[in-house]
C-alpha positions as CSV (number, residue, x, y, z in Angstrom):
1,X,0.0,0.0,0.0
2,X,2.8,2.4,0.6
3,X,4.3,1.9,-2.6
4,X,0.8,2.3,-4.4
5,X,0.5,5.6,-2.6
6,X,4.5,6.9,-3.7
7,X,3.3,5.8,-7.3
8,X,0.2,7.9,-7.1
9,X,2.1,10.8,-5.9
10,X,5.1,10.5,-8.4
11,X,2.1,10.2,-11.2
12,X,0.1,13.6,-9.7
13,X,3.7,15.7,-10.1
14,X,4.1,14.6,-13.5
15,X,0.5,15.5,-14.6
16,X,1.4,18.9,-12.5
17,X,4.9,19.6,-14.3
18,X,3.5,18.6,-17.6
19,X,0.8,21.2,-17.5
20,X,3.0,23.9,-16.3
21,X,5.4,23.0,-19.3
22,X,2.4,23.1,-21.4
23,X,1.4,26.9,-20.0
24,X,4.9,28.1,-20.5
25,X,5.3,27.2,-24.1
26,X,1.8,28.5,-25.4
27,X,3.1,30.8,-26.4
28,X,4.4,29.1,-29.8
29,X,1.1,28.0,-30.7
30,X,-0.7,31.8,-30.9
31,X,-1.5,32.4,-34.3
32,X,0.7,35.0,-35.8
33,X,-2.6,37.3,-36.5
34,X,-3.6,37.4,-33.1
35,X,0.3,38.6,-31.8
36,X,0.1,41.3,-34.3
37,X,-3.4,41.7,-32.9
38,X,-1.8,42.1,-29.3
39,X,1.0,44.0,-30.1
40,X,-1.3,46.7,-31.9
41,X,-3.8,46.7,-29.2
42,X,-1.0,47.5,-26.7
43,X,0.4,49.7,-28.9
44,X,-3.4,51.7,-29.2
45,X,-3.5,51.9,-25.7
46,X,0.0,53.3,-24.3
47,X,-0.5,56.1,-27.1
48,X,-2.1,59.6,-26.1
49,X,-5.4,60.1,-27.2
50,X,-5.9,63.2,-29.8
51,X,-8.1,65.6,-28.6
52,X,-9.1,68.8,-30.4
53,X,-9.6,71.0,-28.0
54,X,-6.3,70.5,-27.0
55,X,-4.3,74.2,-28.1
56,X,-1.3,72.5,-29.8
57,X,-3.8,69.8,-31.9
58,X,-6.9,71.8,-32.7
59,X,-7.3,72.6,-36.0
60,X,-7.9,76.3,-37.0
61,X,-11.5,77.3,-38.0
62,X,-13.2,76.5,-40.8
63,X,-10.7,73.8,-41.5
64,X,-11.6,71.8,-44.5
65,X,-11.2,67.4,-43.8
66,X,-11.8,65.8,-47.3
67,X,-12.1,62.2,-47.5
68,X,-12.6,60.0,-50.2
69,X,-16.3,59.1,-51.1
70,X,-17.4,61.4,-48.7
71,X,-18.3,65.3,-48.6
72,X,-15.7,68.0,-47.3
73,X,-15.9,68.5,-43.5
74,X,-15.8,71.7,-41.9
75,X,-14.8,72.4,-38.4
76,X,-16.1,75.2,-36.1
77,X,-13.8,76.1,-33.2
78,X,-16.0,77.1,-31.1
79,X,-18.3,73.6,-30.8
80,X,-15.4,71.5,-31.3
81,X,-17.7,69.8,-33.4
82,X,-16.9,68.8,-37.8
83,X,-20.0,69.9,-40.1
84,X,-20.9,68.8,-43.7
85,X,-21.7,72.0,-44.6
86,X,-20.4,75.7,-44.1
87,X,-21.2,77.8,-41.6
88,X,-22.8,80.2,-43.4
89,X,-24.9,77.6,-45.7
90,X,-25.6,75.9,-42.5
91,X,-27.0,78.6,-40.5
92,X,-29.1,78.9,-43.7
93,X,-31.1,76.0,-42.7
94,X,-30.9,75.9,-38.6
95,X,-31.6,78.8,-36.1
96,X,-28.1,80.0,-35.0
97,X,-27.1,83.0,-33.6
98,X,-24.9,86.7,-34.9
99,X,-21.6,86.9,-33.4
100,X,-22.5,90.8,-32.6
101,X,-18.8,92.2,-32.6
102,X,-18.1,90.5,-35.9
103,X,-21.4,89.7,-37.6
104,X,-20.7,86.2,-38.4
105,X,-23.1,82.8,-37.6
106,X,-22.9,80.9,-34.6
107,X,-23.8,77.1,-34.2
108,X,-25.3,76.9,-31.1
109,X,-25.9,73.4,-29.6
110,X,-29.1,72.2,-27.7
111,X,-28.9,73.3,-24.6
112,X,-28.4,76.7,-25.9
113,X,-31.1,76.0,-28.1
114,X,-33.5,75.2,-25.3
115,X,-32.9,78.1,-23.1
116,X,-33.2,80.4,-25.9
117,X,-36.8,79.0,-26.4
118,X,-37.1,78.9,-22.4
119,X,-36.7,82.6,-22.5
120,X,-38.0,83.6,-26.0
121,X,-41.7,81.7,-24.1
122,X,-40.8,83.6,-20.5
123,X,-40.4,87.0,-22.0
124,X,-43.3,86.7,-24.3
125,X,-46.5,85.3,-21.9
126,X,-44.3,87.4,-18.4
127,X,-43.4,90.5,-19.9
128,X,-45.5,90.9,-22.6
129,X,-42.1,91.2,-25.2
130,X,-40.7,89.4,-27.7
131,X,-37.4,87.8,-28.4
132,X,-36.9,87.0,-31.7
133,X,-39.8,87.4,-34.6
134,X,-42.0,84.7,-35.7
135,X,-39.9,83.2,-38.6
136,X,-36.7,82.8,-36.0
137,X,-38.9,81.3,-33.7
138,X,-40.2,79.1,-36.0
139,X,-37.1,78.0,-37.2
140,X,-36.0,77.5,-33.4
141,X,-39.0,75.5,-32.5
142,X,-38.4,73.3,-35.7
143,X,-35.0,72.8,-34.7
144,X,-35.8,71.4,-31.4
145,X,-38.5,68.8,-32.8
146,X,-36.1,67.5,-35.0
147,X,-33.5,67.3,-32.3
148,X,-36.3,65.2,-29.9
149,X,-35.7,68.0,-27.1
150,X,-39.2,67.7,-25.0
151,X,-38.7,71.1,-24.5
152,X,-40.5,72.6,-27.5
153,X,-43.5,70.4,-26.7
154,X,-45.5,72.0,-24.4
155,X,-47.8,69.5,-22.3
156,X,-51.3,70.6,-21.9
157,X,-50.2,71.9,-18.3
158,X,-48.2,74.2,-19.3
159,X,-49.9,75.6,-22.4
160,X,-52.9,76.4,-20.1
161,X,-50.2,78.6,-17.8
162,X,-49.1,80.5,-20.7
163,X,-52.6,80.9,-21.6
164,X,-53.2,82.1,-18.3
165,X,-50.5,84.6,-17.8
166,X,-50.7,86.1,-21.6
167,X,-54.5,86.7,-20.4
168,X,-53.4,88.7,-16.9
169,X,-51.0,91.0,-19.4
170,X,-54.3,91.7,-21.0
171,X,-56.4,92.9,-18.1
172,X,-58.4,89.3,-18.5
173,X,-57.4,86.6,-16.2
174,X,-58.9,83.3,-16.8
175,X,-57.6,81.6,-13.5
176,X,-57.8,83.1,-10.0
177,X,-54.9,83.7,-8.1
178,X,-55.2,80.2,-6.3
179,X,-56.1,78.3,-9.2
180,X,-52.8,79.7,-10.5
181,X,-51.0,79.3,-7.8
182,X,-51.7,75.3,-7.5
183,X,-51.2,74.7,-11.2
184,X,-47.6,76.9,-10.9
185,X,-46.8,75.0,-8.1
186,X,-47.7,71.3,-10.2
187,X,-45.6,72.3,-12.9
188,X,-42.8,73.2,-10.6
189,X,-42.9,69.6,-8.9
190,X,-43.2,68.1,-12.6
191,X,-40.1,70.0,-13.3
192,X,-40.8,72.4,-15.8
193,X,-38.7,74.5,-17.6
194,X,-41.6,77.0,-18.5
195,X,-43.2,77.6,-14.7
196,X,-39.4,77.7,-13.3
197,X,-37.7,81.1,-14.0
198,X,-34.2,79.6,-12.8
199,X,-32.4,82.7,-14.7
200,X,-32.3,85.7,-12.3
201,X,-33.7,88.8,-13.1
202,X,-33.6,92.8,-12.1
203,X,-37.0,94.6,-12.0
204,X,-35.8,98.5,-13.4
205,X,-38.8,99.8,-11.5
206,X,-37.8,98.5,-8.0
207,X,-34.5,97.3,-8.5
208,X,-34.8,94.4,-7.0
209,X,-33.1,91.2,-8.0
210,X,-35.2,88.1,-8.2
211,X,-35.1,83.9,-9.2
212,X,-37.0,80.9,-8.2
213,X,-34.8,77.9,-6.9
214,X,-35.6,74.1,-7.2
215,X,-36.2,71.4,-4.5
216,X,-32.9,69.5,-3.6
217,X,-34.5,66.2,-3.2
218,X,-31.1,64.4,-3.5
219,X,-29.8,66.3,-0.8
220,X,-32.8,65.3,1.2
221,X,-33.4,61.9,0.1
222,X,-29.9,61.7,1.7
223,X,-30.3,63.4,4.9
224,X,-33.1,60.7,5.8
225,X,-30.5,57.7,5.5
226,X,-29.5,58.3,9.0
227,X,-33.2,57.4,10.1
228,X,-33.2,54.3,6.9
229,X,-30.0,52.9,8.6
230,X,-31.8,52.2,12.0
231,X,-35.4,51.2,10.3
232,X,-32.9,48.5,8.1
233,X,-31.1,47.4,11.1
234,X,-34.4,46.3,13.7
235,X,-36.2,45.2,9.9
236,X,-33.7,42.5,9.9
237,X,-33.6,41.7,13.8
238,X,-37.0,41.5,13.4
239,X,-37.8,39.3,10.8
240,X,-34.4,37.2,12.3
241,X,-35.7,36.6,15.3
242,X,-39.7,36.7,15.4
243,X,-40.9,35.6,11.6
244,X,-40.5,32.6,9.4
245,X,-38.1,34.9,7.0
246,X,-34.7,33.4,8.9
247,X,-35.3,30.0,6.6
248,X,-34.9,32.1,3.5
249,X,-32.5,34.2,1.7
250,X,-31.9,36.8,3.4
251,X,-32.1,39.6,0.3
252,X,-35.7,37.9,-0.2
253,X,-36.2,38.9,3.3
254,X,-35.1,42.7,2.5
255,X,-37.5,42.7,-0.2
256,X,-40.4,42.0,1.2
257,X,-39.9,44.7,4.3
258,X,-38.4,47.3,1.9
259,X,-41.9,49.3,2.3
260,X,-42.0,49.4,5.7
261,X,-38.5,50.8,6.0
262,X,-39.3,52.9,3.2
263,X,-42.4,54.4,5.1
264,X,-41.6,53.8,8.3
265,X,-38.1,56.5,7.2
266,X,-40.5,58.7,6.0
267,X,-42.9,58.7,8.8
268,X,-40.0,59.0,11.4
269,X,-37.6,61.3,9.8
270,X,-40.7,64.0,8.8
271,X,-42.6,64.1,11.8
272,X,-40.2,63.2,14.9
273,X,-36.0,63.5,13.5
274,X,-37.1,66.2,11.4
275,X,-40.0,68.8,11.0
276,X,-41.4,69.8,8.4
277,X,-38.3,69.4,5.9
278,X,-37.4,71.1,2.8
279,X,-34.2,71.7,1.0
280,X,-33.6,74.5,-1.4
281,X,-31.2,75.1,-3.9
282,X,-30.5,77.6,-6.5
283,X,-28.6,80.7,-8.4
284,X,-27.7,83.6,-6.2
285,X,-29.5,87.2,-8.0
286,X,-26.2,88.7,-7.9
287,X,-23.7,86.7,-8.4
288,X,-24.8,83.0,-10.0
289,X,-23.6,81.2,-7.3
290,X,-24.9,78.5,-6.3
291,X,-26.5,78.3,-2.4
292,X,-28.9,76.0,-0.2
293,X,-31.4,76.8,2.7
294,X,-33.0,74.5,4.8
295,X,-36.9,75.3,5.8
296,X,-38.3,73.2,9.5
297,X,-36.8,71.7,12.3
298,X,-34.1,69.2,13.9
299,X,-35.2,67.2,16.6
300,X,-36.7,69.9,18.0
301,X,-34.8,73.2,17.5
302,X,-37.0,75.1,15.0
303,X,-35.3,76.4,12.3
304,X,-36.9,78.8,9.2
305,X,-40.7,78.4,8.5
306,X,-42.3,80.6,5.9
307,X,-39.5,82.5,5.2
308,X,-35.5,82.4,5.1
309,X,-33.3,84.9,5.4
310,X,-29.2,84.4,4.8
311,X,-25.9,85.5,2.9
312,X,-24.8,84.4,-0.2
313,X,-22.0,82.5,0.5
314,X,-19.9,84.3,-2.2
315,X,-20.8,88.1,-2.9
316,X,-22.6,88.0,1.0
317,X,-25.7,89.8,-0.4
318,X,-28.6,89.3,2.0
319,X,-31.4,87.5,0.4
320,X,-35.0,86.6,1.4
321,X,-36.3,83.1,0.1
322,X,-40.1,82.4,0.4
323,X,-40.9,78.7,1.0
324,X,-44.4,78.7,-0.6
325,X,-43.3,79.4,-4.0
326,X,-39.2,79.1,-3.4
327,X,-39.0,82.8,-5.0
328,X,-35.4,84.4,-3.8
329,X,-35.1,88.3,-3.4
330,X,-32.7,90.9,-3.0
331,X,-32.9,94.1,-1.2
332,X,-34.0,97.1,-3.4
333,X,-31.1,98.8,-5.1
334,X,-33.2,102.4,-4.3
335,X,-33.3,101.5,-0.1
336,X,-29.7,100.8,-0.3
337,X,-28.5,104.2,-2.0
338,X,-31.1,106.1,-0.3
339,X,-30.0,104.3,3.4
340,X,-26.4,105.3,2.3
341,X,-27.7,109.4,1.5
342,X,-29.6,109.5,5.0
343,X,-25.9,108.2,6.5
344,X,-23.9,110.8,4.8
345,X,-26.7,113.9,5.6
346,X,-26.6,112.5,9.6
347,X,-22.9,112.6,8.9
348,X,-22.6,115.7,7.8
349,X,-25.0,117.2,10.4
350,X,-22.9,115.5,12.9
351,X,-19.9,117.0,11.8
């Protein structure tokens, strides 16, 4: 039996040797296609991508790139982007914009696109102006379609706002002020572009600054994963100890008390850990940037209610947010320079 057993050995590290001999000289057997193969695929990727908006690489505007078969490209500098037409005899058949210092065309992508639209509908049914005439318009809103933006299709929402504001410019409002209100406020938890104003504006009248910010539900969804932790912790103590789910899998066993951890997070966090949350986010009037306000309570210590005041974190102007419609204002231009007249007369008298 023991010599059985040193043959059986001496047999397993010869089947061992031989397969290492085998994995060493594999090698020879690769087809010489698939080393060239290798080679150029390690080749591909130590080499430095070409990019063209690099300064040294970028081709200079209005670069032609002809290619066999195939129509002369054209390059615009400022999209980075190659065209199979001109500028000139492209703008010809899209909306673009006029370069105003030198006259030329300017591609302009979608996003551009859309918040030209955005304001070209704002300024028309809010201010009662227009942006561009009808044929540019036109052209814009064609533009769009064909791109698939959902902006220039208006749902049925939010043509019956526009309808509604363009008839209080008249004199003749079609919707009370509530009725407004409630269908301003749907549209704004829909995420519209048209009901949300999220470029700031100056009124000339009373110089003040104004923009509407946008819930921050991310920020929010995350500050209720504290309260989630603990509702997922005595979920699975629970259903461990005192159900039938401890024979299963346990992700089976996640899945079917995932909505009472989701509700029970909610229920907790917005009535006891928290009250009354909301997180706002948004443009400052003055200076763009970007800065958050937190409306209700933490575990008792009241925080803003109805209305917010704070800083901007950047240009420290003092600004007033509302939290029924999330409008943000500045102080009046007029108070400020007439507060800084009654200082310099008291001043003066002082002197």
């Amino acid at each position: 039996s023991v010599c059985r057993k040193r043959v059986v050995r001496t047999s397993t590290m010869r089947t061992v040797l031989s397969v290492l001999a085998l994995a060493a000289s594999c090698e020879a057997f690769t087809p010489l296609a698939a080393t060239r193969h290798a080679a150029i695929t390690r080749r591909s990727k130590m080499s430095p991508v070409v990019r063209f908006n690099a300064p040294e690489t970028e081709p200079e505007d209005g670069t032609s790139l002809k290619k066999p078969g195939r129509e002369a490209l054209i390059y615009d500098s400022r999209t980075g982007r190659f065209y199979e037409k001109e500028i000139a005899a492209l703008c010809r058949d899209e909306f673009c914009a006029i370069d105003e210092t030198t006259g030329n065309p300017i591609v302009l992508s979608v996003d551009e696109k859309e918040k030209i639209f955005v304001e070209c509908m704002q300024s028309y049914y809010y201010d009662g102006r227009e942006v561009l005439n009808d044929a540019d318009f036109d052209k814009l809103k064609e533009d769009l379609i064909w791109e698939g933006s959902p902006v220039a299709i208006l749902s049925r929402d939010e043509t019956k706002f526009l309808a509604a504001m363009g008839a209080y410019l008249k004199g003749e409002p079609i919707l009370s002020d509530d009725e407004f209100d409630k269908l301003k406020a749907a549209l704004k938890d829909n995420g519209s572009e048209i009901a949300v104003s999220k470029e700031p504006k100056c009124s000339i009248d009373t110089g003040i600054c104004s923009v509407t910010w946008t819930k921050d539900k991310v920020r929010q969804a995350v500050s209720y994963s504290p309260v989630g932790v603990v509702f997922l912790l005595l979920w699975e103590v629970f259903s461990y100890e005192l159900t039938p789910l401890k024979y299963v899998n346990p992700l089976i066993g996640l899945i079917v008390g995932s909505p009472l951890i989701f509700f029970g997070t909610i229920l907790f966090a917005e009535n006891i850990f928290y009250k009354n949350p909301l997180i706002a986010s948004g443009p400052c009037p003055e200076c763009n940037e970007e800065n958050r306000v937190y409306f209700g309570g933490v575990l008792g210590i009241d925080g803003f209610d109805e209305e917010a005041t704070m800083k901007c974190s950047n240009c420290k102007t003092p600004l007033t947010i509302a939290r029924a419609n999330l409008r943000v204002n500045t102080p009046s231009k007029f108070q400020e320079s007439i507060d800084a007249k009654e200082k310099e007369i008291k001043a003066a008298a002082k002197a």
